[in-house]
C-alpha positions in Angstrom: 162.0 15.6 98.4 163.8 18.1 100.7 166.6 15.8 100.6 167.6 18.0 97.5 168.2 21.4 99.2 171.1 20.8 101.3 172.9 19.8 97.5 170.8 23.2 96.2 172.6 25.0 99.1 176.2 23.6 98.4 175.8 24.9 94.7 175.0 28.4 95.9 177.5 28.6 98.2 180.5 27.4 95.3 178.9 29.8 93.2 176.7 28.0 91.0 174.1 30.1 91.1 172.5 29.6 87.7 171.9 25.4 88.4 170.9 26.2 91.8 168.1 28.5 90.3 167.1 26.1 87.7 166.7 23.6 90.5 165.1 25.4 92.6 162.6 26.5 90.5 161.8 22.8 89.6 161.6 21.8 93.0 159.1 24.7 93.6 157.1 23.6 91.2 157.1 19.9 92.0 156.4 20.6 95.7 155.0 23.9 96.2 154.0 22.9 99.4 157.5 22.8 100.6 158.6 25.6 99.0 159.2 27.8 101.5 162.5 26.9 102.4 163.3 26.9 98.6 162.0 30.4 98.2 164.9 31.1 100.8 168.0 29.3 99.1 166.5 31.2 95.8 166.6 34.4 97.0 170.5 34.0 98.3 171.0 32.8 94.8 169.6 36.1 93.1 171.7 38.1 96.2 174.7 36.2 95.5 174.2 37.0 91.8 173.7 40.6 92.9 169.8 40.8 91.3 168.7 42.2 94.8 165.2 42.8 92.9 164.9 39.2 92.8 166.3 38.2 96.1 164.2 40.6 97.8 160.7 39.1 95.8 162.1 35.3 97.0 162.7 36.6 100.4 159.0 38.1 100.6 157.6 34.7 99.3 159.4 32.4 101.7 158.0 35.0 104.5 154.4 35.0 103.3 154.8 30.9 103.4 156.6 31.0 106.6 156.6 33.7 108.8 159.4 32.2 110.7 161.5 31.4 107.5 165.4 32.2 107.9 164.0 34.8 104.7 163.1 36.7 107.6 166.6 37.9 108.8 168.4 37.6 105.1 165.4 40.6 103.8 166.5 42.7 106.8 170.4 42.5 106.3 169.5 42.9 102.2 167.4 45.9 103.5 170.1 47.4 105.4 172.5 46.9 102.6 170.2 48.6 100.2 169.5 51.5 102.5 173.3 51.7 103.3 173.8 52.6 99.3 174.8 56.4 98.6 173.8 56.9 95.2 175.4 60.7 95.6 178.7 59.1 95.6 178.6 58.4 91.7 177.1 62.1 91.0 180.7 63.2 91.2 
């Protein structure tokens, strides 16, 4: 079962984000159980596809399954990076 994630994880990280989504979400679904850690590699697949709106929403999930999830750290740095944004810079 969880044997799969750590191959999930190596797809995100070469940039496969769209096959890492896909089986993630299968995964979720088989073993929603488990799915914590899951809701954690999805949301760095949505960051490193730059849909924070959907990293964020994973991040929130994997917290409310684990409190203790990595999700935990990876919303707070998204956070910062969000609030870090100056929108006035492209009112020029």
């Amino acid at each position: 079962m969880t044997e799969q994630l750590p191959d999930i994880k190596k797809q995100i990280e070469q940039g496969d984000t769209e096959a890492a989504i896909n089986a993630l979400t299968n995964f979720i679904t088989a073993h929603p159980e488990q799915s914590d850690e899951a809701y954690y590699l999805l949301g760095n697949a949505y960051r490193k596809k730059g849909d924070w709106q959907n990293a964020l929403n994973n991040y929130l999930e994997a917290i409310e399954r684990n409190s203790e999830s990595p999700a935990v750290q990876a919303r707070k740095m998204l956070m910062d990076i969000l609030n870090f944004y100056n929108k006035d810079m492209f009112n020029q």
